[in-house]
N, C-alpha and C positions, 0 to 999 in steps of 0.2 A: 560374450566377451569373457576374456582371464578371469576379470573377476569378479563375476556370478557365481555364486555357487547355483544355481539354477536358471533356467531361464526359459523354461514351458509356458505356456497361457492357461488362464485358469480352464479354461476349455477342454484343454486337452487331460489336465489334470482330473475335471471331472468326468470325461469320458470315458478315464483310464477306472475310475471307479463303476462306468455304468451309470453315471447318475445325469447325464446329462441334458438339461432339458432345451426347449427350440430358442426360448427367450436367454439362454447363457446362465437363468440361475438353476438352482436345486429344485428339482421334480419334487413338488408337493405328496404324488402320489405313482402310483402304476410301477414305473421299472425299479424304485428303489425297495418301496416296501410300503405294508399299509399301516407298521406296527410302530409304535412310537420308538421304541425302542431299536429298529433300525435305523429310523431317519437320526435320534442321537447320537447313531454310532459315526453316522456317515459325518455330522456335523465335527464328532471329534477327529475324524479322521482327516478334514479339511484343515481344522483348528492347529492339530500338530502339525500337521506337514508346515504350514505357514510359519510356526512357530519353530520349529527344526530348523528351517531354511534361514529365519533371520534371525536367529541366538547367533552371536557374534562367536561365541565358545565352540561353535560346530565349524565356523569360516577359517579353514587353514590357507586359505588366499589371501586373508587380510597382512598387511604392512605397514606398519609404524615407523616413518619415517623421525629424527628429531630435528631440528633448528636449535643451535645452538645461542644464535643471534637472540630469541624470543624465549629460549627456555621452553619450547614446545614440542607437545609430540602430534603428529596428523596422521588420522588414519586415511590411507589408502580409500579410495573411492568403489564401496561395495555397494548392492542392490537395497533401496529401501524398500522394496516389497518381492513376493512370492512367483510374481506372475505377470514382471513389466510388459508391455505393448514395445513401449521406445526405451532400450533399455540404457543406450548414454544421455536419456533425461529423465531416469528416475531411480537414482544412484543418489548417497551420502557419502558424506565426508567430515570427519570429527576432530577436531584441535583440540587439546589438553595441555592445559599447565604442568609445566613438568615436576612442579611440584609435588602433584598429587599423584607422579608417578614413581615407583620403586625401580619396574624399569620393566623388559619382556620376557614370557615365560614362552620359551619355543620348546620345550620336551614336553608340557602336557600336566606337568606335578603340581603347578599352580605358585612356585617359586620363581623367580627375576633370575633370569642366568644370563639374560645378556642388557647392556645400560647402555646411556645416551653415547659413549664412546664408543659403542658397535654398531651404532647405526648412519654410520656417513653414508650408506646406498638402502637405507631401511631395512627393517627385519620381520618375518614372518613368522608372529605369535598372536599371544596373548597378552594386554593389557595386564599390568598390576599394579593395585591401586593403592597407595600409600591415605590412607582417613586421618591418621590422627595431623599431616601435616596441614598447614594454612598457609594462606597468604594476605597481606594486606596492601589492599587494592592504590593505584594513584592518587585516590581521594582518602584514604585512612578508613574504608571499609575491609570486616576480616571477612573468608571464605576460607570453608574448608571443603574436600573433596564429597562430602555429604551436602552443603550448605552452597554448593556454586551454583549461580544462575544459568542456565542456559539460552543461548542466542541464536535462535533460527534466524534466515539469513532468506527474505522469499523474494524469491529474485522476478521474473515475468515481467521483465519490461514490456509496458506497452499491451500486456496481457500476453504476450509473447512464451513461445519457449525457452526454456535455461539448459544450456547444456551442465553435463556435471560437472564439478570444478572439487581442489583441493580447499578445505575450511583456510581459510586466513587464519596468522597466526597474530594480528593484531593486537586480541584483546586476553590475549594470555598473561600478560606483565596482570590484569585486572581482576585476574581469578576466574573469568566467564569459560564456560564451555562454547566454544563457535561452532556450528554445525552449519554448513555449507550443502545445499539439495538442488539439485536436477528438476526440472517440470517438464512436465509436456505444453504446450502453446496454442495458438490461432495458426494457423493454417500450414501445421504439420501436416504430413501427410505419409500412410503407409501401404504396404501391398500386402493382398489378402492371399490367402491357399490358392486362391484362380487364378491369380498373376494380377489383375483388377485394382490398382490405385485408389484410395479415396481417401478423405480429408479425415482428421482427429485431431482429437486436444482441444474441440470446445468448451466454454464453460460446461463442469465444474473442472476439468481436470489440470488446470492450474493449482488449482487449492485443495484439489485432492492429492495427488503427490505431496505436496507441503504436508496435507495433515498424517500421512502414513510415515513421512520421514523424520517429523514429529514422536509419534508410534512406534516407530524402529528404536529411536533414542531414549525415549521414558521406558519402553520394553528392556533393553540391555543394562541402564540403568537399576532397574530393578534387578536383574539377573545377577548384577556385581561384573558386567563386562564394562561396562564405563561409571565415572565420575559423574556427581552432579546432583541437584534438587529436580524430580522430575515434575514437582508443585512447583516450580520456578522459573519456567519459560516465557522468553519473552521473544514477541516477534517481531521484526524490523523489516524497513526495505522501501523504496524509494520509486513515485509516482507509481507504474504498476503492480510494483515489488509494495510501496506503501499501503497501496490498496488493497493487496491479498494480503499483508500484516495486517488490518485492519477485520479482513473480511474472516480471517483465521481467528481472532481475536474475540470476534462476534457470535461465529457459529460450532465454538465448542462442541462435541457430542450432540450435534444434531445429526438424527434420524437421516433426514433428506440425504445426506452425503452416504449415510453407509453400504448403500448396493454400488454407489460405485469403488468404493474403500475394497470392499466384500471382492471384486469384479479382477481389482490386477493383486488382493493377495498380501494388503495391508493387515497389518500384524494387530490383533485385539477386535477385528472385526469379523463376524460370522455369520451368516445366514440358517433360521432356523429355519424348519420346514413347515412351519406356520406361517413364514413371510416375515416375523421376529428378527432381531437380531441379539447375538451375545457379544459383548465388548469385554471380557474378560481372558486372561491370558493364566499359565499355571506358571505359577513361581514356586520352587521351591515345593513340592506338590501339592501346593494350596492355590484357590483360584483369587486373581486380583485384579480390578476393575483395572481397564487403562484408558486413560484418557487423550483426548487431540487438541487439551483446550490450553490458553495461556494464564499464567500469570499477571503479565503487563504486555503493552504494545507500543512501540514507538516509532509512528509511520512518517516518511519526508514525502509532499506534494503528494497526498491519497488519491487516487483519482480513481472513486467512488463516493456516492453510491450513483452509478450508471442511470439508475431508473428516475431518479431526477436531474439530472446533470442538463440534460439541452434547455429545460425550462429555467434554472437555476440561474446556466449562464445565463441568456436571452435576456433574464430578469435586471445581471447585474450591467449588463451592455444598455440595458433599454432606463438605467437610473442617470445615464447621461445623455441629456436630450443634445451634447453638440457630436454624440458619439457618429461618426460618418458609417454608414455600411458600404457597402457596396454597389448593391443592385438594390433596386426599388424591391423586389421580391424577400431580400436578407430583409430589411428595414420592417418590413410587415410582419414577415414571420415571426420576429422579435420581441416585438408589440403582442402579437396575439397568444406566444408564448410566455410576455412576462404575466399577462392577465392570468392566463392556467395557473402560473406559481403562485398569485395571489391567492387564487381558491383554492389550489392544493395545500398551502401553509396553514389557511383559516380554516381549515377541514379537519385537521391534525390537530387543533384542541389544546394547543403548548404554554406552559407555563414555565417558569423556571425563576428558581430561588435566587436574588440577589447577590447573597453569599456565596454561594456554589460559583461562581462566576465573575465575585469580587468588580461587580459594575451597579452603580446606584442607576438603578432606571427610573424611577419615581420623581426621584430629584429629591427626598426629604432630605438627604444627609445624613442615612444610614443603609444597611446593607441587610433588614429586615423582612424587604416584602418576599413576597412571592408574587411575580409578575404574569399575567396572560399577555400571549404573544399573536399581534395580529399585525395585517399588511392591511392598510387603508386607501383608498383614491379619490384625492381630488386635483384634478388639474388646474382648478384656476388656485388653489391657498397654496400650490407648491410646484408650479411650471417646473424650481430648480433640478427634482426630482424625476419627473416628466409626469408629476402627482402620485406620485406616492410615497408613503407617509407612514408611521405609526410603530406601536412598541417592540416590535421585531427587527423592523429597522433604525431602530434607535439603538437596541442590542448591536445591532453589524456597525454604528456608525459611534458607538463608543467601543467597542471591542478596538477598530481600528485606533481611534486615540490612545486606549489603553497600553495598545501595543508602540506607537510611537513614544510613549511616554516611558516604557520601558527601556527603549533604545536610548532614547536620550539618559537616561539617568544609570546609565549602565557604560558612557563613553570614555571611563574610566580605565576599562579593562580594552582599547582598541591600541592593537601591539603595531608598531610599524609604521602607524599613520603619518602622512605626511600634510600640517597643517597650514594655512598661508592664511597674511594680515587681510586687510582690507583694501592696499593698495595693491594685492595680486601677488605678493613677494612671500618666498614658505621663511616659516618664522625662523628665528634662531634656535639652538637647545635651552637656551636659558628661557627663553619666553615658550617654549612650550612644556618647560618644566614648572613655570609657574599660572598654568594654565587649571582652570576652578574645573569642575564639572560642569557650570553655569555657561563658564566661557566656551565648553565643546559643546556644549548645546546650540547655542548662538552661531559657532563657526560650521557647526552641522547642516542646519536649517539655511544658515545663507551660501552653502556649499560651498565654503572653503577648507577643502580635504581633499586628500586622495587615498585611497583604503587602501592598505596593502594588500596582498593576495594568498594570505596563511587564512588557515578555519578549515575545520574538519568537516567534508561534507559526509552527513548521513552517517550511518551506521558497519559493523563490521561488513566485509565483503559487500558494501553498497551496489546494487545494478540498478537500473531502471530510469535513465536517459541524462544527458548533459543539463548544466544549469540553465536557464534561459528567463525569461518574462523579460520584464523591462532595467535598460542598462539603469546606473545610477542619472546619468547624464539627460533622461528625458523627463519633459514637465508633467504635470498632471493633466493639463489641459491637451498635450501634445494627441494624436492617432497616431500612433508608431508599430504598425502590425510587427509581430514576432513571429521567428515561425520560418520555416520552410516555406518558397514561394513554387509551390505546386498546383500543376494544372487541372486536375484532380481529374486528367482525362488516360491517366497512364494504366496499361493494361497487364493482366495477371494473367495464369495460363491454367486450367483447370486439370486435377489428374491426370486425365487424359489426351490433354497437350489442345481441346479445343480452347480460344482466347474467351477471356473473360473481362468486362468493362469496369472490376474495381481498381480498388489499388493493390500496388504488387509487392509480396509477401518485405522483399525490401523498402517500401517506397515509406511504410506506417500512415502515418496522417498525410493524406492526402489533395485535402481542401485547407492553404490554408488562410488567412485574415486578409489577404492579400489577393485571394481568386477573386474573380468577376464574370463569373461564369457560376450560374445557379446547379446546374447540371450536366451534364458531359457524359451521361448514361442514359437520360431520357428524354424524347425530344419533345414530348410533351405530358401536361399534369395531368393527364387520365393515366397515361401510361405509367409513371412513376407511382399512382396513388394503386393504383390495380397491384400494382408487386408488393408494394406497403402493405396493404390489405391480406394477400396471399403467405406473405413471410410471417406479420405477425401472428394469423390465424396458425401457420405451424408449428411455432414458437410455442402460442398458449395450448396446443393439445400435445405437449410435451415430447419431451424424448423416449429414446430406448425403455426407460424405466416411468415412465410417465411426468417427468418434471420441469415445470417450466425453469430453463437457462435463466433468463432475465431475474426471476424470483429467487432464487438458487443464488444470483451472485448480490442480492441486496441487504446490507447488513443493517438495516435498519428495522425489517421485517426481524428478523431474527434478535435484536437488542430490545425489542418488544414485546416479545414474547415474556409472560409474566415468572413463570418457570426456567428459564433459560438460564445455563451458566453463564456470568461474564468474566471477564477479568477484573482482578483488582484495582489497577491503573491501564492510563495508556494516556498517552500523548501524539498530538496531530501536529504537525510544522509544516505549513505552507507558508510560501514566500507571496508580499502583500502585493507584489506587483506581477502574482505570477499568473501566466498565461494558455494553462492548458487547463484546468479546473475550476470552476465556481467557486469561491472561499463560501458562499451560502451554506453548499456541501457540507462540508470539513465544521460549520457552526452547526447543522443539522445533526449530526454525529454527535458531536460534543453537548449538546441536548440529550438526549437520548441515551446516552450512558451518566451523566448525570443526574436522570431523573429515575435513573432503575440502581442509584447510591454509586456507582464506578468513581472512582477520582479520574474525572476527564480535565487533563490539561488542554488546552488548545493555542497554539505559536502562530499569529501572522508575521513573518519574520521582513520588518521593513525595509525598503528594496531588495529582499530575498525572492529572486525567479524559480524555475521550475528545479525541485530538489535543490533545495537553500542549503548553505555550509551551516553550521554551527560556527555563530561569533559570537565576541565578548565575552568570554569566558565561560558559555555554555560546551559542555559536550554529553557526547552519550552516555559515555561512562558515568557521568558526575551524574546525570537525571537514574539512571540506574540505580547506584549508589545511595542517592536522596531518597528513592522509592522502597528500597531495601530496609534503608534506617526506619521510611516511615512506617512499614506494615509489616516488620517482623521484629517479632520482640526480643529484646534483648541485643538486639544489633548495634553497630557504633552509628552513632549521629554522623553526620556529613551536613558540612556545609558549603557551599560553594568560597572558595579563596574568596581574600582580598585583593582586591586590583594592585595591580604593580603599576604605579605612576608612569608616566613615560616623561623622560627626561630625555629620551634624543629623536632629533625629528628625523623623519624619512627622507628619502632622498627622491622623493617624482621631482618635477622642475614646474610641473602648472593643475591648477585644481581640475579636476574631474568629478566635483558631485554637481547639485541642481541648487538654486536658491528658492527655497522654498517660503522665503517670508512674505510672497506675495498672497498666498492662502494659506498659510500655519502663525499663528502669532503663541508667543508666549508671554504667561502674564508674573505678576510681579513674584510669584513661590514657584517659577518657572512649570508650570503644567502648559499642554501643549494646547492647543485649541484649535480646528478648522470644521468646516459645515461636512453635513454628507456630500451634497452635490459635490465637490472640494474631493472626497474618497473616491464617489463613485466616478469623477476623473481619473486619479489616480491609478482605480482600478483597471479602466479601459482602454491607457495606452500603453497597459501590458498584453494588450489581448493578442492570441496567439491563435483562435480559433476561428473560422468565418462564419460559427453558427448554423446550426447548433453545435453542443459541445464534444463531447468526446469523441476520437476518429473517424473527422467527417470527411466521410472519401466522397458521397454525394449528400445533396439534399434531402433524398431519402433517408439520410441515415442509415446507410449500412457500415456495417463493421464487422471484422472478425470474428468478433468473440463470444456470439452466438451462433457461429455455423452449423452444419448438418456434413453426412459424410458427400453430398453433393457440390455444395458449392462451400466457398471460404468467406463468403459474408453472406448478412441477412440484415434485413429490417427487423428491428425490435419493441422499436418507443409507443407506447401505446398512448400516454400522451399527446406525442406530436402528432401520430394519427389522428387521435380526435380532435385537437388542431387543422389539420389537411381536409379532415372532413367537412367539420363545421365551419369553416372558412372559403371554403373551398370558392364563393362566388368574386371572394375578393383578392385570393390569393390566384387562384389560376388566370390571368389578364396577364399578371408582374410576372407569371414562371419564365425564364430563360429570355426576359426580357434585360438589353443593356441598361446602365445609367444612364444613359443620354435620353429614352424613351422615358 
């Protein structure tokens, strides 16, 4: 395409050197040389090319458009790496405050000869960057063209593909850099030399692209071809966009990812001939490390980490004992999966500091201990439960108060609201101008309101699926599946045009809370556990390069690692009623980078469904901004406004929330108070999944985003295997059996 400046495989590039070996990387030995000194050569020879091709300074196809509405300038969508496969999903795209521009040099001298006045059809140069200007941010933070944050933007819904797209010029008034990237996805598919179709973009290369586009932008940065802090990245992006912010965020400079970084031609990664790699770039002809890690993370509805997710959910579906399944088959499997999570939690050895988490668990009345965190069972001290018990979930079941208690004391900043008395009538302006905080609490909880429909969802250039979980209108006690009501019998078509029994590349989730159908691809439990068995076995003896997928996309393995870069901050926001991930998850996470020191936020945003807006007066910018102040010195403090009263009421005509003071009480210093049992309602007529969790096209558990170049799903959970297995006497009787049996 226009505009590439290249667009060979790395293959062929290395062929063109002679160096080519059968596995795609660099020959150890034989056709290049035995002397070290050649294979460094070939190394540099790899290195600049890669380097050549993505210095922005060499790109005379690039195009800076401006926006005068935003005051920005967007570059044109060029290659973020040397050597794409799909090359309209692995392209960038850069948004600049035009502050920090002087304007475009199109003769090559390094001077601005043409400005935002000459670019109503964009212009074809070069960047020039104005350092000494600043800007101060919505919130009273300053940035300068040295000192601005960048905003990667990782889109993969769904673990999906992204096509390339132009950066938004959103968060330019803000001072942020937006960098808008392309990915490859689940069940792309390309044609080989033979003409021969087969499937691409399994894990990792969602997150590979992300991190090389990453690469491209701390690269040129460096260069002085763009603006920006390349110590200042922060990643976003919403359910599987969240999820790969999360998983980018986690696995910085890790090893595992570099053959395939190395593979399409990302910029700072190299292949030595020792099987090594070099992460270093020449700047300036000095060499200088570059990195793919973040700064900070702010993901909406994560939906990871994968490898516990079906246990995670099952656990929190199975902590309401009135919760309906489906099929006699769902109901067991649930059971036998929330037991695994018990021992998978108890195994993990978790602790965590009261403080860090601002939740008294002990109960003394201060925020001192350091707590151990375990999952208990007894069925007869806690039927409510379905017996289970203990300071883990006492953690999950204050976390949810804490969060309600926020919303409550936070009703101050709800712009729009339309509030109604007790006889059902919306109040006047005058009465809801003299309405307390205490009184929107009260009128909260007995759902007299109607929200309006303002709140920023998510982050710049948000992708990664519609809102959903549960409306405000349903009770806690309600079963109200969400969700797509698919049959989960809809069929896909393989490369080669023979049909295939998952679900089809449009269809996504496929099973959902709503089937009654265990299986629609197996007609019976030998047969399904035989595939389960065969998929995971290929799964664990890795890919092309020997790596397990599943281990590969788990950020919790990697946040473990004692060595390991993390980020400084990052923040999770799931919505409490939402319906396509476990909130276990997302507290599992937030564990785990606060005990290796991260500042891990964590948001159940109440009745916030899948990728929650930002309300009451949170937004991106301002947690940005906040994070900015707290960890770089010298910077301006921020604090979130004060609430603007509302003095005029909205205009619905009849309330739309839930009354909730049948299980929520509040007591006399208004704090909010209801049981678990109480949440873990709550939680389950959001549910959106028929279990297990994440895109459950069958009961096997297949899904996309471990495929091979054969098929476009696989079995992965090695868990629920050993679930299927060890169960097997009880569970196969209920397979593909109705409720009525």
């Amino acid at each position: 395409m226009s505009f590439y400046k290249k667009s060979i495989s790395r293959r062929s590039f290395l062929k063109a050197l002679g160096i080519f070996s059968i596995t795609g990387t660099l020959s150890a030995c034989g056709t290049v040389s035995s002397s070290a000194a050649s294979s460094e050569a070939v190394q540099d020879s790899i290195s600049a090319d890669v380097e050549s091709t993505l210095n922005l300074a060499n790109n005379s196809e690039q195009n800076w458009s401006y926006d005068s509405d935003s005051d920005a300038w967007v570059l044109s969508i060029v290659s973020a790496v040397a050597y794409p496969e799909l090359p309209d999903q692995q392209g960038v795209s850069v948004c600049v405050p035009g502050v920090y521009v002087k304007g475009i040099d199109t003769t090559g001298d390094g001077t601005a000869d043409k400005t935002a006045s000459d670019a109503v059809n964009g212009i074809s140069g070069h960047l020039v960057i104005d350092y000494d200007a600043s800007i101060t941010s919505t919130n009273g933070q300053i940035y300068t063209a040295k000192t601005a944050p960048i905003v990667l933007n990782t889109g993969a819904a769904g673990y999906g593909s992204q096509q390339n797209q132009l950066a938004s010029t959103e968060y330019a008034a803000d001072g942020y850099i937006n960098v808008a990237c392309g990915n490859r996805g689940k069940q792309d598919t390309v044609t080989g030399s033979d003409g021969t179709s087969y499937y691409t973009g399994d894990a990792p290369s969602c997150l590979v692209d992300q991190k090389a586009a990453a690469r491209f932008v701390k690269y040129n940065i460096l260069l002085g071809n763009l603006p920006g802090d390349p110590d200042k990245l922060v990643s976003t992006g919403g359910s599987g966009g969240g999820a790969h912010a999360v998983m980018f965020a986690a696995t910085a400079d890790q090893p595992d990812f570099y053959p395939y970084l190395a593979e399409v031609g990302a910029v700072g990664v190299t292949e030595n001939s020792d099987g090594s790699y070099d992460t270093t770039v020449t700047v300036n002809g000095s060499k200088a490390e570059l990195s793919d890690g973040a700064w900070g993370c702010i993901a909406y509805s994560a939906i990871t980490s994968l490898k516990e997710a079906d246990m995670a959910l099952a656990f929190e579906y199975n902590l309401n004992p009135d919760y309906s399944f489906n099929t006699p088959f769902q109901a067991a499997l649930a059971g036998k999966l929330a037991e695994a999570y018990r021992e998978y939690i108890n195994a993990q050895n978790l602790t965590i500091s009261e403080e860090a988490v601002g939740i008294d668990l002990d109960g003394d009345g201060t925020l001192n201990g350091t707590i151990p965190l375990t999952i208990e069972y007894d069925l007869a001290a806690h039927p409510d439960t379905n017996g289970y018990y203990g300071s883990y979930l006492d953690l999950y079941h204050k976390k949810f108060k804490q969060q309600l208690q926020w919303y409550l004391d936070n009703l101050d900043y709800a712009d729009g609201w339309t509030w109604f008395g007790t006889d059902g009538n919306a109040l006047t302006d005058e009465q809801v101008a003299a309405m307390t905080t205490a009184d929107k609490a009260q009128a909260f909880l007995a759902g007299r309101y109607a929200k309006s429909s303002s709140g920023s969802m998510g982050g710049p250039g948000m992708g990664g699926g519609a809102p959903g979980g549960m409306p405000s209108g349903t009770p806690p006690d309600g079963n109200v599946p969400m969700g797509d009501s698919l049959a989960g019998d809809m069929k896909g078509s393989a490369p080669g045009g023979a049909s295939m029994l998952v679900g089809t590349p449009d269809a996504g989730t496929t099973q959902s809370a709503s089937s009654q159908t265990d299986s629609a691809n197996y007609s019976t439990y030998e047969e399904m556990l035989t595939a389960y068995q065969e998929d995971i076995a290929a799964v664990t003896s890795g890919d092309r390069f020997g790596k397990n997928q599943v281990e590969l996309y788990d950020p919790l393995q990697y946040i473990r690692v004692s060595d390991a870069k993390q980020p400084v901050w990052t923040r999770i926001m799931m919505g409490a009623a939402e319906g396509d991930m476990a909130l276990l998850c997302s507290l599992n996470l937030q564990l785990a980078w606060l005990n290796v020191g991260v500042d891990a936020a964590l948001q159940w945003q109440w009745d916030g469904g899948h990728v929650p807006s930002e309300v009451l007066g949170e937004s991106f910018s301002l947690y940005l901004d906040e994070m900015f102040a707290k960890h770089v010195e010298a910077s301006i403090a921020v604090e979130k406004p004060a609430a603007v009263h509302q003095t005029k009421n909205g205009t619905e005509t009849a309330a739309s929330g839930t009354d909730r003071t049948t299980w929520v009480t509040l007591n006399s210093d208004g704090q909010a108070d209801f049981t678990l049992a109480a949440a873990a309602a709550y939680r389950t007529a959001g549910a959106s999944k028929a279990m297990p969790g994440f895109d459950v096209i069958d009961y096997g558990q297949e899904d996309y985003v471990f495929g091979s170049k054969e098929t476009d799903a696989r079995h992965w959970d090695s868990y629920l295997l050993t679930v299927l297995e060890e169960n097997r006497e009880e569970l196969e009787p209920l397979f593909n059996q109705s409720a009525a049996n």
